[in-house]
N, C-alpha and C positions, 0 to 999 in steps of 0.2 A: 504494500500500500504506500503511494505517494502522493505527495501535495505537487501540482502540472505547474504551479503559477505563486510568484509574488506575497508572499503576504503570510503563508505557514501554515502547518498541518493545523487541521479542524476539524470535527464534526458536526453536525449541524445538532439541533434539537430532533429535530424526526430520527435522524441515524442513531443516538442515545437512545432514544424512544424504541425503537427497529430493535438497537441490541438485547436491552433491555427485557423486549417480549420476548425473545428468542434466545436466551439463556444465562445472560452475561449477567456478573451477579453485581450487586451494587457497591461489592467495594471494588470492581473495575472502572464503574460507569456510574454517572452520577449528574442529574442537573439541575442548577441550583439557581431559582428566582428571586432578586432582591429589587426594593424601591426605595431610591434615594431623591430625596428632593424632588419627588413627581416622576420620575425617570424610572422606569424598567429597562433592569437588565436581566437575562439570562447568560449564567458561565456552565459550559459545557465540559468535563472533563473526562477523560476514555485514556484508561490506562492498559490497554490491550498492545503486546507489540503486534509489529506490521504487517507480518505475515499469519497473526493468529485468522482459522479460518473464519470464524465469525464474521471478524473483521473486515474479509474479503469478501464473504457474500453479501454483506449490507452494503457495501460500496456497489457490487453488480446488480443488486437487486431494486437499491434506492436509486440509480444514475448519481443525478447533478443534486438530486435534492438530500443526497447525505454531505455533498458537503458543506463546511462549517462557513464565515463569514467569508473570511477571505482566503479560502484554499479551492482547489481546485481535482480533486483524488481520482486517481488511478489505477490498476491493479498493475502492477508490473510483473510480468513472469523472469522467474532468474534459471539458469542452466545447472544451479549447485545449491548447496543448502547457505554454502556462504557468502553474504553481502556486507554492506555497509550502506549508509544513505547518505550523503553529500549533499548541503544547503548553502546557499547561497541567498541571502536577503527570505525567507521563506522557499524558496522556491527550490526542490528535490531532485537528486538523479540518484539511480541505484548505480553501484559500482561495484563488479564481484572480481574473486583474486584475477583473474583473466584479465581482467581491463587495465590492472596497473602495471605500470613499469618499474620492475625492480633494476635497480643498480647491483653488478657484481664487484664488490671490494678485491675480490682476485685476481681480475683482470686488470692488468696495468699497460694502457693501449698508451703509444708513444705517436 
């Protein structure tokens, strides 16, 4: 699971909600309404990692409407069980050992 765009991993309300009915227990997921000076806010927290599968069927199942304010989520497939996720200003790439370039300390090129 990844955030396509600017601004950071999120989930919306409905996707909380989605997880919620669907098995995830509430000390994963959690969403919490307050009103300050007239103002409504809702904070959305999901402590699931990214490839939990849960996590991946309510992104396929809700589209655009599981994501959060200002994310944008994706399912990313990986070739290995091992990743990492790379952010930049919010916005995610997955990178697995394949993709990086290691440097050999042995090799001493003249």
């Amino acid at each position: 699971m990844v955030n396509g765009c600017f601004g950071g991993f999120g989930v919306s309300e409905q996707g909380a909600e989605w997880l919620l009915a669907n098995g995830a227990g509430t000390d994963k997921v959690s969403v919490t309404k307050t009103v300050h000076g007239g103002y409504a806010s809702t904070y959305v927290n999901v402590d699931l990692l990214r490839h939990d599968p849960l996590l991946v069927r309510m992104v396929e199942t809700l589209g655009e409407k599981a994501n959060g304010d200002h994310a944008k989520l994706y399912v990313r497939e990986i070739e290995q069980p091992l990743y990492r996720i790379d952010e930049y200003d919010g916005s995610e790439s997955v990178e697995e050992p394949a993709d990086v370039h290691w440097n050999n300390a042995t090799i001493n090129e003249e």
